[in-house]
DOLUM-317521 format. One line per field, with one value per atom (N, C-alpha, C, O): residue number from 1; residue in one letter; x, y negated, z. Coordinates in steps of 0.02 Angstrom, whole numbers, plus 50000, padded with zeros to 5 digits. Layout:
<tises>
lumza = (NUM | ...)
selo = (A | ...)
east = (X | ...)
north = (Y | ...)
up = (Z | ...)
</tises>
This chain:
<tises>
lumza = (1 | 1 | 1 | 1 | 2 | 2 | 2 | 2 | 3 | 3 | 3 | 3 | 4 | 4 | 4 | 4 | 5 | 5 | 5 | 5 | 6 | 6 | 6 | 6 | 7 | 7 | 7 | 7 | 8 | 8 | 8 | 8 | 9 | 9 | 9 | 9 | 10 | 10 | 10 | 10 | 11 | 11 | 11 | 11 | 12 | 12 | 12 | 12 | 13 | 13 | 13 | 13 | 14 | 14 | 14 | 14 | 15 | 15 | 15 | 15 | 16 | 16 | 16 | 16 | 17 | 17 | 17 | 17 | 18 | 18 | 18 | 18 | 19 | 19 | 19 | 19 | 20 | 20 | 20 | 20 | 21 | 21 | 21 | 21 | 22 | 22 | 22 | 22 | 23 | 23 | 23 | 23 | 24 | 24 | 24 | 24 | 25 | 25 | 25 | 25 | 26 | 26 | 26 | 26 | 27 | 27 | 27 | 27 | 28 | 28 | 28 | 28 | 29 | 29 | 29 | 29 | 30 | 30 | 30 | 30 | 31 | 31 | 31 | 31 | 32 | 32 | 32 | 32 | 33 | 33 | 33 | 33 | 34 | 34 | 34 | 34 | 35 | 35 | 35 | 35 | 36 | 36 | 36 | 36 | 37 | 37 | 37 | 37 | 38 | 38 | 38 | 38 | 39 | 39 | 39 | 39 | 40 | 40 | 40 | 40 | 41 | 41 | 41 | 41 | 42 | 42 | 42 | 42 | 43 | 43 | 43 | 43 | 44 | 44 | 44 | 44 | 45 | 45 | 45 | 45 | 46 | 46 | 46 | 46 | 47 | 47 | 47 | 47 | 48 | 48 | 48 | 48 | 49 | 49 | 49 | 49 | 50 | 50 | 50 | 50 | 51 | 51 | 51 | 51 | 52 | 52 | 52 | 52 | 53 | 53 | 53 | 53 | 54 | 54 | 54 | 54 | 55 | 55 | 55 | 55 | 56 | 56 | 56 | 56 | 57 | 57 | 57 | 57 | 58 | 58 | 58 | 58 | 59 | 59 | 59 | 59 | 60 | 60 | 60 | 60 | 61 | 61 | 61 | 61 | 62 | 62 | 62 | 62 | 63 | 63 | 63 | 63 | 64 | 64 | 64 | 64 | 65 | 65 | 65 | 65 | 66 | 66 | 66 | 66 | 67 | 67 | 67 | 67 | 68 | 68 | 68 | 68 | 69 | 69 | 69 | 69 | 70 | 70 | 70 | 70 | 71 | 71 | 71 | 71 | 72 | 72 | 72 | 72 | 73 | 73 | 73 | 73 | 74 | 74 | 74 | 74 | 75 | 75 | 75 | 75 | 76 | 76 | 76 | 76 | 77 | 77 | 77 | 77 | 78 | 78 | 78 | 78 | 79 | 79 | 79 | 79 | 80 | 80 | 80 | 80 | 81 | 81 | 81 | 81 | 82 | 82 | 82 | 82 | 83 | 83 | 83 | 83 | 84 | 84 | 84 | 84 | 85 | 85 | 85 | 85 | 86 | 86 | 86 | 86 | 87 | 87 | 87 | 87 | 88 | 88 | 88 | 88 | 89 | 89 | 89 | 89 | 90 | 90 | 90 | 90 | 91 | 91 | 91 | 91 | 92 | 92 | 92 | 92 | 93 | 93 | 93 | 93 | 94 | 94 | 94 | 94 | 95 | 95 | 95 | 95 | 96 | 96 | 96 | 96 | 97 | 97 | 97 | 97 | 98 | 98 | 98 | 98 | 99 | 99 | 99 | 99 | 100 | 100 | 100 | 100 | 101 | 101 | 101 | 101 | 102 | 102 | 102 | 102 | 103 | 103 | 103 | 103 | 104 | 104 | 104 | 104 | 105 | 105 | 105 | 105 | 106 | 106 | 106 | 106 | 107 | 107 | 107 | 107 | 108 | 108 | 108 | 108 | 109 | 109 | 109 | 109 | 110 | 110 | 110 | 110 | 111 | 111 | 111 | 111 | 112 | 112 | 112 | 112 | 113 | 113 | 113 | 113 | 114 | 114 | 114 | 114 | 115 | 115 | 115 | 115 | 116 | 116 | 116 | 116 | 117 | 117 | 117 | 117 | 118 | 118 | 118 | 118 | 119 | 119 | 119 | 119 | 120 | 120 | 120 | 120 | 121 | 121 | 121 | 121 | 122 | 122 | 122 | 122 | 123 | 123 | 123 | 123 | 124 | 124 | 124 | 124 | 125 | 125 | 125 | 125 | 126 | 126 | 126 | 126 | 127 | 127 | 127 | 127 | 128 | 128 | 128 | 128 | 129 | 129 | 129 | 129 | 130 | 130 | 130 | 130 | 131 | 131 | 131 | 131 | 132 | 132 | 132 | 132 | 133 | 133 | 133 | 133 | 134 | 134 | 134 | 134 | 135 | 135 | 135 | 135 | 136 | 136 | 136 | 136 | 137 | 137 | 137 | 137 | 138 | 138 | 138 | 138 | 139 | 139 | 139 | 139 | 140 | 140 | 140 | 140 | 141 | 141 | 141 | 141 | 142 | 142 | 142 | 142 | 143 | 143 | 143 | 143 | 144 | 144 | 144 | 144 | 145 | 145 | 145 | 145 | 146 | 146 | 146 | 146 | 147 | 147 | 147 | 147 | 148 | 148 | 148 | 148 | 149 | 149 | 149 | 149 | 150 | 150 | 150 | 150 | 151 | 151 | 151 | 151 | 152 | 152 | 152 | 152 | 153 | 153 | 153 | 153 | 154 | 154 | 154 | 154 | 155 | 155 | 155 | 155 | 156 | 156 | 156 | 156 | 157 | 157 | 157 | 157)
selo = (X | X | X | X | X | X | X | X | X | X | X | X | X | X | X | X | X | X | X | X | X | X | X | X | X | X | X | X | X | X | X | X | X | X | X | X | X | X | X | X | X | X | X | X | X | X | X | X | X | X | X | X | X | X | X | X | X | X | X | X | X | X | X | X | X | X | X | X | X | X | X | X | X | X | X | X | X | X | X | X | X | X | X | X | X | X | X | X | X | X | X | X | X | X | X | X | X | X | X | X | X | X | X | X | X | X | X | X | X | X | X | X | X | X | X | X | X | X | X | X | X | X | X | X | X | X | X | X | X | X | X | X | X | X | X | X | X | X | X | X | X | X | X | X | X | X | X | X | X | X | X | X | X | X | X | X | X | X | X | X | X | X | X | X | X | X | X | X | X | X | X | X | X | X | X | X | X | X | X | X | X | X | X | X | X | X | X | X | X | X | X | X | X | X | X | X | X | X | X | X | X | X | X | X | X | X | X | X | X | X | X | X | X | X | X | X | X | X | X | X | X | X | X | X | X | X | X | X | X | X | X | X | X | X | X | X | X | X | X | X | X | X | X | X | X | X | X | X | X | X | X | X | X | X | X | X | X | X | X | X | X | X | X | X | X | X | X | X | X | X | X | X | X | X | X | X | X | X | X | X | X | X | X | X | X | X | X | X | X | X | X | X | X | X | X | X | X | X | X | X | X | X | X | X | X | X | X | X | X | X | X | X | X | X | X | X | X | X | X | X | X | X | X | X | X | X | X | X | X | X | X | X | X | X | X | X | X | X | X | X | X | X | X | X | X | X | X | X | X | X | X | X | X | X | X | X | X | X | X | X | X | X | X | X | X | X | X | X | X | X | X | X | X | X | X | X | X | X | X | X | X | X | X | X | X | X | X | X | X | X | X | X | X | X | X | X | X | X | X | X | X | X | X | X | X | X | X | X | X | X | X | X | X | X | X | X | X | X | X | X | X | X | X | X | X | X | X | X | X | X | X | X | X | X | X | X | X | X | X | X | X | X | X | X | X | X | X | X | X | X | X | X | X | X | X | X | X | X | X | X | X | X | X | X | X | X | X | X | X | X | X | X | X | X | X | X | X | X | X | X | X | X | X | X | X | X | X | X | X | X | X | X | X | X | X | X | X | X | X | X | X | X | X | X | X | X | X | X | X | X | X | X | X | X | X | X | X | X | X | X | X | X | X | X | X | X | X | X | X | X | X | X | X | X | X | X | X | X | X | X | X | X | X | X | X | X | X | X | X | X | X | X | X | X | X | X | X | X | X | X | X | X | X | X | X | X | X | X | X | X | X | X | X | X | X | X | X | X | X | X | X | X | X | X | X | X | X | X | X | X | X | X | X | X | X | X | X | X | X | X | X | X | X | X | X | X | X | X | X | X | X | X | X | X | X | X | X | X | X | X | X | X | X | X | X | X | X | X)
east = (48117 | 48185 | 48234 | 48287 | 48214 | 48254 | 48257 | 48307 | 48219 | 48189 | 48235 | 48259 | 48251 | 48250 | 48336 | 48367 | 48363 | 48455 | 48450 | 48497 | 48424 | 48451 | 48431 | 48465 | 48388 | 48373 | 48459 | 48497 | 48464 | 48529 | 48596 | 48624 | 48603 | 48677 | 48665 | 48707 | 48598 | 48596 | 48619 | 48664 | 48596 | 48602 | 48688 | 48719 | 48713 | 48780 | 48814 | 48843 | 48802 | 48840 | 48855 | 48901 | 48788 | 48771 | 48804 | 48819 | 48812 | 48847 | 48935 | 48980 | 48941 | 49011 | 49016 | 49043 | 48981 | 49002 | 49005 | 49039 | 48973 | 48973 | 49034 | 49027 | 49117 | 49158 | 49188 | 49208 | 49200 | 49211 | 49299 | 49334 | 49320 | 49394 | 49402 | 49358 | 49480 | 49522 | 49549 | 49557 | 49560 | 49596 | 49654 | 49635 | 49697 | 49768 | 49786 | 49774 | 49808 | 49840 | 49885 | 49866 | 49946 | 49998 | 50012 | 50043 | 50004 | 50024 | 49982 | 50004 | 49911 | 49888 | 49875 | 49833 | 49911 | 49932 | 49843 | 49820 | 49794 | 49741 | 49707 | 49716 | 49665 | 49658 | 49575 | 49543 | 49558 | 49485 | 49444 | 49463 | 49395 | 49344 | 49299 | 49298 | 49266 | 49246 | 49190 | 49209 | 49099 | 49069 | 49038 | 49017 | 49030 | 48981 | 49027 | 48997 | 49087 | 49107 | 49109 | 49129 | 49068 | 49079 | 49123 | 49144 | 49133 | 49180 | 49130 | 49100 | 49123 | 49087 | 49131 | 49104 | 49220 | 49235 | 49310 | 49339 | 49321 | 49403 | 49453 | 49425 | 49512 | 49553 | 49623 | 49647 | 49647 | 49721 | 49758 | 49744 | 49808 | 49858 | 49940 | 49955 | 49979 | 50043 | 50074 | 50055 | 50139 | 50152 | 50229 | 50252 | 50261 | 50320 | 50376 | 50367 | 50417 | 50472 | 50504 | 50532 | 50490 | 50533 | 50467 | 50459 | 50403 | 50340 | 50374 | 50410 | 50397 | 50381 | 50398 | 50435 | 50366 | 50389 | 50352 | 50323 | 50362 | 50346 | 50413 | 50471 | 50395 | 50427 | 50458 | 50430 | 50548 | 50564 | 50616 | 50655 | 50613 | 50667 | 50654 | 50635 | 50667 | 50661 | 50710 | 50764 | 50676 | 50724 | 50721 | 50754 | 50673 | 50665 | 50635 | 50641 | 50589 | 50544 | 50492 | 50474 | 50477 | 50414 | 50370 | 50375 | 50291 | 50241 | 50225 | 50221 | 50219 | 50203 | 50157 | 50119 | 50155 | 50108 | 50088 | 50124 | 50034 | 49999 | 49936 | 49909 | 49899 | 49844 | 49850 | 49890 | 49824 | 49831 | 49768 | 49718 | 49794 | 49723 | 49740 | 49795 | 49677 | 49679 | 49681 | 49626 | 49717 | 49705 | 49706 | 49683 | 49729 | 49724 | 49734 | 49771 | 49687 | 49699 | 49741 | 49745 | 49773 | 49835 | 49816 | 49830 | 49782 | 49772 | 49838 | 49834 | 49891 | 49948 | 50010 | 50065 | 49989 | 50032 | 50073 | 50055 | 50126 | 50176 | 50147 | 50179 | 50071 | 50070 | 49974 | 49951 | 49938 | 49864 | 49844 | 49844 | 49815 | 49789 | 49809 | 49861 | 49803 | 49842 | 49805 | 49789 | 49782 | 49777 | 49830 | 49855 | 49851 | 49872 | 49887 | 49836 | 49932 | 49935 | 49976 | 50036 | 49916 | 49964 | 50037 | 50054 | 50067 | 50126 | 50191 | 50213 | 50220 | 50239 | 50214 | 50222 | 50174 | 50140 | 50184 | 50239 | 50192 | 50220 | 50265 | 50327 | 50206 | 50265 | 50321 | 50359 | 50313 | 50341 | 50412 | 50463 | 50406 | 50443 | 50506 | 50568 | 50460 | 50509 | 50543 | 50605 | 50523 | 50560 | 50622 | 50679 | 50601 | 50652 | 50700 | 50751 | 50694 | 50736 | 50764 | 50816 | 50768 | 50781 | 50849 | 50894 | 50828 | 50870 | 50910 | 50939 | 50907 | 50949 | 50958 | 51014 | 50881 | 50874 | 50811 | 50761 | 50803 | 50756 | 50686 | 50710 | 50631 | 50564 | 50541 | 50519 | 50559 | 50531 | 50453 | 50430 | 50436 | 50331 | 50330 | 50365 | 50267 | 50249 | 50229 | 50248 | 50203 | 50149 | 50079 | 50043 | 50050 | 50022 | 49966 | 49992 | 49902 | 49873 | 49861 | 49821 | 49898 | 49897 | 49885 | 49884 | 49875 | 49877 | 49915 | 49960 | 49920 | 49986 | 50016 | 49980 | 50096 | 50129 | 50099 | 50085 | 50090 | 50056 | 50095 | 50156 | 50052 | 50072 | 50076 | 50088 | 50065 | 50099 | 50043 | 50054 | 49987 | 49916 | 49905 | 49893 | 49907 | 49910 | 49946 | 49914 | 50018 | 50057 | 50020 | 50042 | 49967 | 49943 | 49907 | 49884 | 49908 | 49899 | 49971 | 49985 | 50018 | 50085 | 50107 | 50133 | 50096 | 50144 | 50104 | 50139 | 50057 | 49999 | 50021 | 50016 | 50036 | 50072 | 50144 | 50167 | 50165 | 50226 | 50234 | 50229 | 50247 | 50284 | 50322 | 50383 | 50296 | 50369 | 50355 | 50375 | 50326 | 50324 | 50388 | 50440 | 50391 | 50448 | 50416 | 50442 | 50362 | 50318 | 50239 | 50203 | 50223 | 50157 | 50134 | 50159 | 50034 | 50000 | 49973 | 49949 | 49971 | 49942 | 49887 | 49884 | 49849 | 49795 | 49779 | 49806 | 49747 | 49748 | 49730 | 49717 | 49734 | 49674 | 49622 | 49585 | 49579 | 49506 | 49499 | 49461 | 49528 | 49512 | 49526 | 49501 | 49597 | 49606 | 49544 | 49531 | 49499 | 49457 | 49382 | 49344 | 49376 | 49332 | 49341 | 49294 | 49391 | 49428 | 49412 | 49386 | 49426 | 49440 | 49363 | 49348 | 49309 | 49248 | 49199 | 49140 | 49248 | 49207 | 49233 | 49216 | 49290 | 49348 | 49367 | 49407 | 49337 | 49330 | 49399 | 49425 | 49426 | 49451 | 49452 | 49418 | 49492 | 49480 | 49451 | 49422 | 49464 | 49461 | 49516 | 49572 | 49508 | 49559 | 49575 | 49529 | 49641 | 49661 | 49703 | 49743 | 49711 | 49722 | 49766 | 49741 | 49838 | 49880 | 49910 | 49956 | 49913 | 49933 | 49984 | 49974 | 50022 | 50060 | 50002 | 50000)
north = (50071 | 50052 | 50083 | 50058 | 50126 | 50173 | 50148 | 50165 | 50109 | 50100 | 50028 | 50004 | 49994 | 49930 | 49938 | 49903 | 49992 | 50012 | 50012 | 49976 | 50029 | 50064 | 49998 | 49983 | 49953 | 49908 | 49854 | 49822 | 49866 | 49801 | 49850 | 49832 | 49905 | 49945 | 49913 | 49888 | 49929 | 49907 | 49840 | 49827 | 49801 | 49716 | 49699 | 49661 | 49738 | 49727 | 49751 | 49714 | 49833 | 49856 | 49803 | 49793 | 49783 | 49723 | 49657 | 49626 | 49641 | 49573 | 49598 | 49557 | 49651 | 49692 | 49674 | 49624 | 49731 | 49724 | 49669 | 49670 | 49604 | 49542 | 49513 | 49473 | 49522 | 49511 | 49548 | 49605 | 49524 | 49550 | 49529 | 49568 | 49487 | 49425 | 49404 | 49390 | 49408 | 49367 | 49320 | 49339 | 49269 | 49214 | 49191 | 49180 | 49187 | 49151 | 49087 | 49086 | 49041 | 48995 | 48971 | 48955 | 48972 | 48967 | 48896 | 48870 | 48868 | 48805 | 48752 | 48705 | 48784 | 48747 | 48785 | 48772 | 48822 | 48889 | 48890 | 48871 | 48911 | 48941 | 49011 | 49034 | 49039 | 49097 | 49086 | 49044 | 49111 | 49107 | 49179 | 49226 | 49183 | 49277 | 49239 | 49178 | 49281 | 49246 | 49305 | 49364 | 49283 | 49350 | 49310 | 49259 | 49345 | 49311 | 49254 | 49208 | 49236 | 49175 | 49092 | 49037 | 49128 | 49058 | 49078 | 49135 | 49031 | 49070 | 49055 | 49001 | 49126 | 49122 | 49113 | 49118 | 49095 | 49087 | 49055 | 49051 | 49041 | 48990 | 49000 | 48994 | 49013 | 49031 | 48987 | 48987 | 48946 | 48905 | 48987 | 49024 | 48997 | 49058 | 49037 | 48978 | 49072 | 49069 | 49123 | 49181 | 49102 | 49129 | 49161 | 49152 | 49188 | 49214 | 49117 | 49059 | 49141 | 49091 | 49042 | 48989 | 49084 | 49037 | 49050 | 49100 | 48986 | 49034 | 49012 | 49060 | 48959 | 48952 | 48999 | 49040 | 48998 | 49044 | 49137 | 49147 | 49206 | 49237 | 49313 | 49316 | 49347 | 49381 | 49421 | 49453 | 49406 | 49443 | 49501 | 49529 | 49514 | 49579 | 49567 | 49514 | 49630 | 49630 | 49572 | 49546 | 49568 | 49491 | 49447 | 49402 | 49432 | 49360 | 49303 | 49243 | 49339 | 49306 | 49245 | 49194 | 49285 | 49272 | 49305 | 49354 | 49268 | 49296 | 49298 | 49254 | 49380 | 49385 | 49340 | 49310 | 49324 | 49308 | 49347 | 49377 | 49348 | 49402 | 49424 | 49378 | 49462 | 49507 | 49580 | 49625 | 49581 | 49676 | 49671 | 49634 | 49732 | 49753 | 49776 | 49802 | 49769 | 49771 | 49836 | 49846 | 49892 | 49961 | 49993 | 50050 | 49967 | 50028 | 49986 | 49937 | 50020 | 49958 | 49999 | 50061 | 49956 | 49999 | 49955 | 49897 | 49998 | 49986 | 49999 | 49999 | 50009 | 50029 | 50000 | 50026 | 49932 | 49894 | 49858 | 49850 | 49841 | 49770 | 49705 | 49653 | 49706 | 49639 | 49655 | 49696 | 49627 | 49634 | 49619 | 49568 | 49710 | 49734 | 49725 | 49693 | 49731 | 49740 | 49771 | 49829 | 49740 | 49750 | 49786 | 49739 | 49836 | 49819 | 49788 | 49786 | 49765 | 49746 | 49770 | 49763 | 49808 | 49840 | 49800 | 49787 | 49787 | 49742 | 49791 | 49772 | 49850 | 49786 | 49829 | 49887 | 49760 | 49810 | 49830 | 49827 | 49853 | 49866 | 49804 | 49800 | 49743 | 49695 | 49655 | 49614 | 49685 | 49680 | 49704 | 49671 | 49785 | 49829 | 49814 | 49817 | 49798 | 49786 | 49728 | 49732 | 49681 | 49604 | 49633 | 49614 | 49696 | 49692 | 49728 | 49698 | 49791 | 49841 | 49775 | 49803 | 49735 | 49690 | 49626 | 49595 | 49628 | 49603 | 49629 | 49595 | 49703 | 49752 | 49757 | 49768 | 49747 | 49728 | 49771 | 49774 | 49798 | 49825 | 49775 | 49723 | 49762 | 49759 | 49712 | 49655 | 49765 | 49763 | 49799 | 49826 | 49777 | 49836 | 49811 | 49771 | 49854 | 49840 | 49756 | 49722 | 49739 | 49671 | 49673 | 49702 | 49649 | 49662 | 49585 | 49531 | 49593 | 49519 | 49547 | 49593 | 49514 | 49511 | 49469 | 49407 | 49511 | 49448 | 49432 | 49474 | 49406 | 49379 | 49455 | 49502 | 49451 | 49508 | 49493 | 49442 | 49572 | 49612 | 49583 | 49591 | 49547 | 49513 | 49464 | 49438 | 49433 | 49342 | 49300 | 49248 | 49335 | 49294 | 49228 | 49173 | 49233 | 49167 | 49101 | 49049 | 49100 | 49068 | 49048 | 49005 | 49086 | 49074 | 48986 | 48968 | 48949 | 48873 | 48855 | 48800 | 48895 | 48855 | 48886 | 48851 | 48957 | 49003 | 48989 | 49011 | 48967 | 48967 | 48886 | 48876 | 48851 | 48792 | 48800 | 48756 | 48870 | 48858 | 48934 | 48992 | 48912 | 48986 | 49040 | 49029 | 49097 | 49138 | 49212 | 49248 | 49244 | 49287 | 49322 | 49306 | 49366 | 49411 | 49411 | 49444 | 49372 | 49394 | 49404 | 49399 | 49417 | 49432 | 49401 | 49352 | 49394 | 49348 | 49343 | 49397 | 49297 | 49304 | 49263 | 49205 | 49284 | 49239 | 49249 | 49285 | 49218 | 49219 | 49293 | 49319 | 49314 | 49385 | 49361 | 49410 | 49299 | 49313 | 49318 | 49362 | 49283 | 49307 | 49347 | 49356 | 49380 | 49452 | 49497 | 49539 | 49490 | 49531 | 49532 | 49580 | 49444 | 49447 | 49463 | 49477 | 49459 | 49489 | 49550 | 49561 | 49609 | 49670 | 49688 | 49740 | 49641 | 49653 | 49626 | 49639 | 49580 | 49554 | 49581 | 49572 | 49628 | 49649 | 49713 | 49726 | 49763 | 49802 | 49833 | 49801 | 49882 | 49940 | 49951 | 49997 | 49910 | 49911 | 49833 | 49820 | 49796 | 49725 | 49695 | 49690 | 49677 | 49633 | 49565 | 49529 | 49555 | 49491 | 49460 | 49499 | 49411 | 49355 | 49317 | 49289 | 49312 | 49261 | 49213 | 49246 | 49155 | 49114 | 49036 | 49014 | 49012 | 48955 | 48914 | 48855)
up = (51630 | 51646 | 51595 | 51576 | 51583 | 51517 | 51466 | 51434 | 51439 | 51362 | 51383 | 51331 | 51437 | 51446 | 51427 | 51387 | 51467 | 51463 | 51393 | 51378 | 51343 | 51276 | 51253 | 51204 | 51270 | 51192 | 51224 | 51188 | 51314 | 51323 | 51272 | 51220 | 51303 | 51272 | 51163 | 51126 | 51149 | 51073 | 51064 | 51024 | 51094 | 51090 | 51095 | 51058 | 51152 | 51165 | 51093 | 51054 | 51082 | 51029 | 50949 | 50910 | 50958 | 50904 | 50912 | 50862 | 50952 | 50962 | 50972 | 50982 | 50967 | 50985 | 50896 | 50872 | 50856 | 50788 | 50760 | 50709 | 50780 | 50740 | 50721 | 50675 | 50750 | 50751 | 50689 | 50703 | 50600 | 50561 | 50551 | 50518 | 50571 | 50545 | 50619 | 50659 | 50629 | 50680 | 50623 | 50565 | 50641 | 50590 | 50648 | 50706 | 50638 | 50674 | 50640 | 50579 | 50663 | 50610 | 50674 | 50731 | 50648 | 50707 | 50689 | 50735 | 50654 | 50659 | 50721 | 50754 | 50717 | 50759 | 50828 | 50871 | 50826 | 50904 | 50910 | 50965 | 50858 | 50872 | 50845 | 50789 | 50895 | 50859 | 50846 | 50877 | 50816 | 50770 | 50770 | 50734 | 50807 | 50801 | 50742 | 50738 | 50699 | 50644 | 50626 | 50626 | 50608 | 50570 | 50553 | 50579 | 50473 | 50414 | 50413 | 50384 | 50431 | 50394 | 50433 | 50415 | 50511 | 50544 | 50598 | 50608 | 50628 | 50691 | 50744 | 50753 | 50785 | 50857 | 50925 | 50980 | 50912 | 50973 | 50947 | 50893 | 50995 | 50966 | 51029 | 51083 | 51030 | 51086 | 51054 | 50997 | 51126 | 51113 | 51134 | 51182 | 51078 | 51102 | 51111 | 51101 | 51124 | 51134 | 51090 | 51098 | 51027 | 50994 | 50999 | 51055 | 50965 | 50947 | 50978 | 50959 | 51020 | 51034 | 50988 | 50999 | 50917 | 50836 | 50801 | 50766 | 50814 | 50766 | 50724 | 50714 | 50677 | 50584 | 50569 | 50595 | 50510 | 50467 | 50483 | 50536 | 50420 | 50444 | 50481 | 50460 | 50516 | 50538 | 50481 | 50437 | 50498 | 50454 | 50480 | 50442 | 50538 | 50561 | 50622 | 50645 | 50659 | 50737 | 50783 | 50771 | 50822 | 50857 | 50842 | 50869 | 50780 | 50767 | 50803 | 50788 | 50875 | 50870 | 50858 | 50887 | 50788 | 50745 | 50765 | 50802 | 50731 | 50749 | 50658 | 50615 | 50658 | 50586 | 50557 | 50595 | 50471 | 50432 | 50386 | 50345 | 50389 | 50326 | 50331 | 50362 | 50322 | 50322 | 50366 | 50352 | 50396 | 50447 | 50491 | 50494 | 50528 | 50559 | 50601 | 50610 | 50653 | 50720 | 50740 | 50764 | 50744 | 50739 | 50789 | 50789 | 50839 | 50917 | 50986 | 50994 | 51038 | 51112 | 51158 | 51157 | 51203 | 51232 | 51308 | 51319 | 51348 | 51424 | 51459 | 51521 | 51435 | 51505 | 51476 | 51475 | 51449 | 51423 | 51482 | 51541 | 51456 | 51519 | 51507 | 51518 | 51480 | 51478 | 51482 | 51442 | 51520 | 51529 | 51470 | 51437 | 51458 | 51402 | 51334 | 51340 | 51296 | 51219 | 51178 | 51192 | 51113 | 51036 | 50982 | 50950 | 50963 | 50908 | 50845 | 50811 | 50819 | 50753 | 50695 | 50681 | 50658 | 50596 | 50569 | 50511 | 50622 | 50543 | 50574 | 50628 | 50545 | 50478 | 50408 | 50389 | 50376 | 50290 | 50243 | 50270 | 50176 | 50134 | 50122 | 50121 | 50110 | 50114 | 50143 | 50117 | 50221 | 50280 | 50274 | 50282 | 50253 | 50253 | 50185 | 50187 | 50131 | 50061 | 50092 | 50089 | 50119 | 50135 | 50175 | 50163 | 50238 | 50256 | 50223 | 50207 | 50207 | 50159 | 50115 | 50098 | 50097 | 50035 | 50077 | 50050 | 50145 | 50175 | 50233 | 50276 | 50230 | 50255 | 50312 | 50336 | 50362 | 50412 | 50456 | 50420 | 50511 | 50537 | 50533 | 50555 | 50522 | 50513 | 50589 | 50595 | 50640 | 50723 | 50691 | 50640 | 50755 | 50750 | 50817 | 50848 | 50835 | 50905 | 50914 | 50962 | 50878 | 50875 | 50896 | 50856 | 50953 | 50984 | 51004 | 51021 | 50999 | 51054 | 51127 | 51139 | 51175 | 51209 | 51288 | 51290 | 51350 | 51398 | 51442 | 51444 | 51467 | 51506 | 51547 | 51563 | 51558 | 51587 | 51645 | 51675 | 51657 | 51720 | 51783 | 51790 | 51830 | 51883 | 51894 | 51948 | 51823 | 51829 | 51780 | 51748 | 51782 | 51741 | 51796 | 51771 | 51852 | 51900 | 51856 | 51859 | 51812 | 51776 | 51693 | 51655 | 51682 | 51618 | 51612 | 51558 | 51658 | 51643 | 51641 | 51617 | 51662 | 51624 | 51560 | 51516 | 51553 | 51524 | 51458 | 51412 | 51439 | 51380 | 51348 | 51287 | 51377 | 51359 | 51299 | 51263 | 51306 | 51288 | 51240 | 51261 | 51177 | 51129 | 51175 | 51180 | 51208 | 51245 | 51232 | 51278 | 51180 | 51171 | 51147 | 51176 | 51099 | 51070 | 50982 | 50938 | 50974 | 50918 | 50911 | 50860 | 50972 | 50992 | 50989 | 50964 | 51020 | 51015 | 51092 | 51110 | 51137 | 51192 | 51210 | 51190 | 51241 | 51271 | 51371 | 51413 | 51374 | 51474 | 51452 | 51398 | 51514 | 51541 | 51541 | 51538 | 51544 | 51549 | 51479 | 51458 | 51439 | 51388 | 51331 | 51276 | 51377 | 51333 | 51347 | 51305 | 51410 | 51419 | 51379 | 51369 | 51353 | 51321 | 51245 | 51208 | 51231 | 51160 | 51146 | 51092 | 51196 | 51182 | 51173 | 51143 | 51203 | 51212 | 51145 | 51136 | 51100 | 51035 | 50986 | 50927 | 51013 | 50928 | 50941 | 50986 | 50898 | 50869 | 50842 | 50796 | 50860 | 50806 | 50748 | 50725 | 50709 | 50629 | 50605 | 50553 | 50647 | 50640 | 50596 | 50621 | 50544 | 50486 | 50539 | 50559 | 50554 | 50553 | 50516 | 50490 | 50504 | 50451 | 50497 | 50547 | 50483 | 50531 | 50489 | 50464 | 50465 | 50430 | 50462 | 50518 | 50427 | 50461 | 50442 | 50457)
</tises>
């Protein structure tokens, strides 16, 4: 029974790491888990309230474009469960310094605000974030379970 726990916990850890690329492409409000180059899972998401375009100062809500990484999970979020997202990058930061404007941060994939995931067959229909990226809770849960800490995502129009 022992030998049987360690080869499932290995198998899991392994199918945990297979998740190398999140791909976003907001134009088609989809998000993409991706290893070795194919995608193993596809999610309809809900984006930033003004997606075109990429985030260029706090309050825009935009949902950044660029390259970053998935860097830290935040369980005691206002919204069921939460990802980090490195933005804003160097080039984030010069865009805004250049237009004399705060950046915003705190970009996050997330799942629907705490209390009201019952609403995610309406609320997933429609752009209402602040910037963020959302998906239901069932499948913020399977997210947090294929994506890794130090996961590159890729968000593109």
């Amino acid at each position: 029974m022992r030998y049987l726990l360690i080869l499932l916990a290995l198998i899991s850890s392994q199918a945990n790491a297979g998740v190398d690329l999140v791909r976003v492409d907001k134009s088609e409000r989809k998000m993409y888990l991706l290893s070795g180059g194919e995608i193993v899972k596809e999610y309809h998401v809900a984006l930033g309230a003004n997606p075109k375009g990429p985030k260029q100062q706090e309050g825009d809500e935009r949902t950044p474009e660029g390259d970053y990484t998935l860097d830290y999970k935040k369980e005691d979020s206002s919204f069921y469960r939460a990802m980090h997202i490195s933005y804003p990058n160097q080039e984030d930061m010069a865009n805004a310094e250049e237009l004399d404007v705060p950046p915003g941060g705190f970009i996050m994939v997330h799942g629907q605000r705490n209390w009201l995931g019952w609403l995610s067959p309406v609320s997933q229909r429609f752009n209402w974030t602040n910037g963020c990226i959302a998906l239901t809770n069932d499948e913020m849960d399977e997210f947090m379970d294929l994506v890794n800490v130090g996961t590159k995502i890729e968000i593109k129009w």
